[in-house]
C-alpha positions as CSV (number, residue, x, y, z in Angstrom):
1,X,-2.2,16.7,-17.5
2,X,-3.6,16.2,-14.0
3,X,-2.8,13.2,-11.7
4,X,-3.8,12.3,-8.3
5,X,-1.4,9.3,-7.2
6,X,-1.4,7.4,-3.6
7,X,1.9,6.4,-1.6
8,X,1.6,3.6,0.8
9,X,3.8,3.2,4.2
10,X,5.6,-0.9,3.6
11,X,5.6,-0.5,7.4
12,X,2.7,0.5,9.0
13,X,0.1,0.8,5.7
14,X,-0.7,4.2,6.5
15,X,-1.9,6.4,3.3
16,X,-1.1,9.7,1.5
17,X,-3.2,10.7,-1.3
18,X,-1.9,13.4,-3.9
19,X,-2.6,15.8,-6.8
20,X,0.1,17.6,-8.8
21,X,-0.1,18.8,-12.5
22,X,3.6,17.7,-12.8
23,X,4.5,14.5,-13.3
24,X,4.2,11.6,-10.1
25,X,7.9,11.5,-10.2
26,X,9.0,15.3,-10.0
27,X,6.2,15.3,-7.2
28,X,7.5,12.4,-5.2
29,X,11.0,14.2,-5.4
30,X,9.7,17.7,-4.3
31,X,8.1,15.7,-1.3
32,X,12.1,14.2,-0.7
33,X,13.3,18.0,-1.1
34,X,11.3,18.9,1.5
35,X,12.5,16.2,3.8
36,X,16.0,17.1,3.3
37,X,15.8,21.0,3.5
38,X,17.5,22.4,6.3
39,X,15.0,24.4,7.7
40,X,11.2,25.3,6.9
41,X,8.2,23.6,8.3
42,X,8.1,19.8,7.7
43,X,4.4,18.2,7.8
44,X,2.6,14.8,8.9
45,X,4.0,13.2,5.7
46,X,7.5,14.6,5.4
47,X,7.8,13.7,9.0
48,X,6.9,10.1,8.8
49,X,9.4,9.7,5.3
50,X,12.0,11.3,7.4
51,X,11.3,8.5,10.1
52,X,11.1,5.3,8.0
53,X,13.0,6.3,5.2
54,X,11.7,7.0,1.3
55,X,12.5,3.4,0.6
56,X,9.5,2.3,2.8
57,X,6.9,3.9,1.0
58,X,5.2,2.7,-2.5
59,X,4.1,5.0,-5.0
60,X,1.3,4.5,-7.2
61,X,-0.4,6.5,-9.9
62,X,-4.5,6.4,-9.2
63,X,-5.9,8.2,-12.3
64,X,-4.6,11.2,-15.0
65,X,-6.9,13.4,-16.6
66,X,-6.7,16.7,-18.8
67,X,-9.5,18.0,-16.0
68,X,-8.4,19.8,-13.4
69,X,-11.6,20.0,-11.6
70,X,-12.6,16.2,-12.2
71,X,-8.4,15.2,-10.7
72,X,-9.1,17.2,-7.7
73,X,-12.5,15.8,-7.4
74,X,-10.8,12.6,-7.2
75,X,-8.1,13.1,-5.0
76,X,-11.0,13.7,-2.4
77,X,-12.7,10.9,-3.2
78,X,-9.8,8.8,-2.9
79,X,-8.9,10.3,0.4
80,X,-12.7,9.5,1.8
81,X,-11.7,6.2,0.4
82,X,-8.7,5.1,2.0
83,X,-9.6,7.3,5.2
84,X,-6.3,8.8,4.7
85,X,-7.4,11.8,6.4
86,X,-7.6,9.7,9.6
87,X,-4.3,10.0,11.5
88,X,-5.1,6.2,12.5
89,X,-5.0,5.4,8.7
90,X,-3.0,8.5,6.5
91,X,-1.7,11.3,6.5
92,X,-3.5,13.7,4.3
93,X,-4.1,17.3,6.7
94,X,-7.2,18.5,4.3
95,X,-10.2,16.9,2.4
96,X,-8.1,17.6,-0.7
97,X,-9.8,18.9,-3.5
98,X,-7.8,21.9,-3.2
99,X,-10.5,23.1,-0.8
100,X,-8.2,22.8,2.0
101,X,-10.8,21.9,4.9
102,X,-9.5,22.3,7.8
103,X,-8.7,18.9,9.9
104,X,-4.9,19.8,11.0
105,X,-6.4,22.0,14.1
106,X,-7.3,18.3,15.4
107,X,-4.5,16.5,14.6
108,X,-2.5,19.8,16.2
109,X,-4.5,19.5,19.4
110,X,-4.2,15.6,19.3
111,X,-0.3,16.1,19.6
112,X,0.0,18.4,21.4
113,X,-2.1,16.3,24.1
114,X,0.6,13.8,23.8
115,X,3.8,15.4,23.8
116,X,6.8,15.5,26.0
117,X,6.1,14.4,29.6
118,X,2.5,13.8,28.5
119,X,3.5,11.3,25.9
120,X,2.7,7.6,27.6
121,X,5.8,6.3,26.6
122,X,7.9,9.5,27.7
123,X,11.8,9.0,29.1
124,X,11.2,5.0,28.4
125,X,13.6,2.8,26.7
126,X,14.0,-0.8,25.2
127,X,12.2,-3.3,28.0
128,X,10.6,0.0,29.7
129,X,8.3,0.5,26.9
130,X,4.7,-1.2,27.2
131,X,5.0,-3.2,23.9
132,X,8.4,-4.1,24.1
133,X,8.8,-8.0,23.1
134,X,4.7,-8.2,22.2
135,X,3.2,-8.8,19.4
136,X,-0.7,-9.1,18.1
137,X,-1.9,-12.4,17.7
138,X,-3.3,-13.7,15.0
139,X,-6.8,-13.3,16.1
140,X,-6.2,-9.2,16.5
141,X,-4.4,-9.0,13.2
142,X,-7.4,-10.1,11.6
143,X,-10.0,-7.9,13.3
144,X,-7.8,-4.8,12.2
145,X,-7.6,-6.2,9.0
146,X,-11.5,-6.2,9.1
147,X,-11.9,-3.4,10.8
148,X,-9.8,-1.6,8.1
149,X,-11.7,-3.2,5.1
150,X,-15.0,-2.0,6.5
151,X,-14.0,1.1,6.4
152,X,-13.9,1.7,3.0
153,X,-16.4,-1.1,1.6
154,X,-20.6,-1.2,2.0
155,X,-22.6,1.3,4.0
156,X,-19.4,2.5,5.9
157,X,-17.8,3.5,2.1
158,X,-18.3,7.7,1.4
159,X,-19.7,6.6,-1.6
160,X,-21.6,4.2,-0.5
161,X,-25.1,4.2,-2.7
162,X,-23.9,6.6,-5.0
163,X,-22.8,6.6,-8.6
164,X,-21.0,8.3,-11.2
165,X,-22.6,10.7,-13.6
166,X,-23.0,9.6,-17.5
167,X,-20.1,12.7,-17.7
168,X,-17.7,11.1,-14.9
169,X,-18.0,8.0,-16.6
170,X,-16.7,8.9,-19.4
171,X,-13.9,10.8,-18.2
172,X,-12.4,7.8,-16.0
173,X,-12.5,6.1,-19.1
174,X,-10.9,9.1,-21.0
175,X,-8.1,9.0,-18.1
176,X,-7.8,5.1,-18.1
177,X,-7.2,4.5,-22.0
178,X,-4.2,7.6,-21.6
179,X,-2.3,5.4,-19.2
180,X,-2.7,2.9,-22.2
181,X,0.6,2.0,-22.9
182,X,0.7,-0.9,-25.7
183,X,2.0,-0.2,-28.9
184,X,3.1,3.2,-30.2
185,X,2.5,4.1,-26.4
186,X,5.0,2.3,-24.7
187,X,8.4,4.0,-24.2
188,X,9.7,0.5,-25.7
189,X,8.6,0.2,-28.5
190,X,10.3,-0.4,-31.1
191,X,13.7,-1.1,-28.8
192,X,15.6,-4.6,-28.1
193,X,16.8,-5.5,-25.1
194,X,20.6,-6.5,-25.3
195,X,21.5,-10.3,-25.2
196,X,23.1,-9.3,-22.1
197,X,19.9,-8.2,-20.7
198,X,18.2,-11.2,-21.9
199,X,20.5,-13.3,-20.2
200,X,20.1,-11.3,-16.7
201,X,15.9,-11.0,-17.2
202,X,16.0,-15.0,-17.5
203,X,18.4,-15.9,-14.7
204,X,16.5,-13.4,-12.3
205,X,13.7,-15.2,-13.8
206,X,14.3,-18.8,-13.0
207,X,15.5,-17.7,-9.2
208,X,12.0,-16.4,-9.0
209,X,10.5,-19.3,-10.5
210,X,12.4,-21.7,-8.1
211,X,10.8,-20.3,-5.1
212,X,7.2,-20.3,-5.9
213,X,5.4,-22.5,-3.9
214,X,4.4,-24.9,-6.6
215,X,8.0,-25.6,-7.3
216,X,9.0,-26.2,-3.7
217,X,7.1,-30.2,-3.3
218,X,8.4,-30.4,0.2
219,X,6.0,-27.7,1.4
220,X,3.3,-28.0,-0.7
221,X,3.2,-31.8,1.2
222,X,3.5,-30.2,4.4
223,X,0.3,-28.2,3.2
224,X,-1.3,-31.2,2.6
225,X,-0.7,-32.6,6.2
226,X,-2.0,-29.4,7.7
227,X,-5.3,-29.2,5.1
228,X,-5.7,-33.4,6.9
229,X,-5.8,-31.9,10.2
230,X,-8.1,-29.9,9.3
231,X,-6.8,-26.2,9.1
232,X,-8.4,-23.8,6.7
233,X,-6.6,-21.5,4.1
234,X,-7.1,-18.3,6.2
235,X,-4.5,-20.1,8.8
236,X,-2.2,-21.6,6.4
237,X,0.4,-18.8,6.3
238,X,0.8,-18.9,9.8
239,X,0.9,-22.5,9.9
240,X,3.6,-22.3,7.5
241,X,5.4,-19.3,9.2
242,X,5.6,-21.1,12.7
243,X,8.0,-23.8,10.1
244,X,9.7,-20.8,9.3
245,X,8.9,-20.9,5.7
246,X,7.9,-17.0,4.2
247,X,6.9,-15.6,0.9
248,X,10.6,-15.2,-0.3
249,X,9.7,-11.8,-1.7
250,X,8.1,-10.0,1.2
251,X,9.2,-11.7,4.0
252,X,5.7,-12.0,5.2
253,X,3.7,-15.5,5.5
254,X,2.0,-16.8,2.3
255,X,-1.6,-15.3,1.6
256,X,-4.2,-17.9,2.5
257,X,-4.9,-17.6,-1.9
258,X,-1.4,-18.2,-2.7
259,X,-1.7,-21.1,-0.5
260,X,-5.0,-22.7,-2.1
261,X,-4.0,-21.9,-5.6
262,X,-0.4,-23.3,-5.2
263,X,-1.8,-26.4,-3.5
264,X,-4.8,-26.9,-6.4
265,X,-1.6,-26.2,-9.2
266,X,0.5,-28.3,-8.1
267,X,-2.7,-31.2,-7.5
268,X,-3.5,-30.4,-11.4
269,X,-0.4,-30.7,-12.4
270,X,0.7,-34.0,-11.0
């Protein structure tokens, strides 16, 4: 079995694409080994774990197949895709595809054009550095946001006005039904969880519960006063954040659809 699996930087978004015919998890851990040896060269990617930390990066499985070519035909695509091979964006050093075409030169010469006493920000520290205390506003936010969705949807996507053969098709499917796991495939089936664990599941469950928006009325009525003055559900969040009031779970202000669809729950249900 082939897979070609993505892991995504919690901090800055930036992308690594992957193939390995091991399993995502032995692969993920041989990246970590490589992190931790002593000595031998360390790349873009092990760098950047080594600087945020292996906790700030998601892993997700993108497709498994028994083909090898049609995996590694994949992991380029989904490097095209997410543009991981941009250093703005990932930080893939080839097209994948086990093709290994050549882009590190560039991101060598980039560096090295910024390095030591070329670096901008060289010797400076804390209030010395040009961002220190700034952030984007709202308004930049969201043009890197669109920037960043153009980049991989319409005419700017690499497979823009393409499709998949008869034969691809069939093996995404293929791959897709093999992640199946209901039923027989699940690795529980046939177990119980312990009443113990029950107990756990639903308290964890009922904390959850108790700080979703529809359950909190005092902010779905501040909502209300801000949809009255007339401000949209792409602003919400930050209307809401300014109150100091954050999606519990990430930290980060409410999308603008968790907004609407609490509000429009909550209306429906009173």
């Amino acid at each position: 079995m082939y897979f070609v699996y993505k892991v995504t930087n919690q901090i800055n978004g930036k992308i690594y694409i992957g193939w390995t015919s091991k399993s995502v998890g032995v692969r993920w851990s041989a990246h970590l080994d490589q992190v931790n040896a002593p000595s031998g060269k360390k790349y873009f990617f092990q760098n950047a774990i080594k600087k945020y930390g292996s906790d700030s990066f998601e892993l997700e499985t993108l497709i498994s197949s028994y083909d090898k070519s049609f995996s590694l035909q994949m992991e380029t695509y989904y490097i095209q895709r997410y543009q991981s091979h941009n250093p703005s964006f990932g930080y893939n050093l080839t097209m994948g595809g086990e093709g290994n075409i050549p882009i590190l030169e560039s991101r060598l010469k980039m560096s090295n054009a910024t390095k030591g006493e070329r670096h901008h920000a060289f010797g400076k520290r804390g209030a010395e550095m040009p961002w220190y205390g700034r952030k984007h506003k709202e308004e930049s936010i969201q043009k890197m946001s669109e920037t960043t969705r153009k980049m991989v949807m319409g005419k700017d996507n690499p497979f823009y006005g393409r499709k998949h053969s008869e034969e691809s098709i069939e093996k995404i499917k293929d791959s897709l039904r093999k992640l199946e796991t209901s039923g027989e495939n699940n690795p529980f089936y046939g177990k119980n969880h312990s009443e113990e664990t029950k107990r756990k599941m639903k308290a964890v469950w009922a904390e959850r519960r108790s700080k979703l928006l529809i359950n909190q009325p005092e902010v779905i009525q501040l909502i209300q006063s801000f949809r009255e003055e007339g401000v949209t559900w792409d602003k919400m969040g930050a209307r809401l954040n300014e109150h100091g009031i954050v999606n519990p779970q990430t930290g980060k202000p409410y999308s603008p659809m968790g907004c609407s669809q609490a509000f429009k729950n909550y209306q429906n249900r009173i």
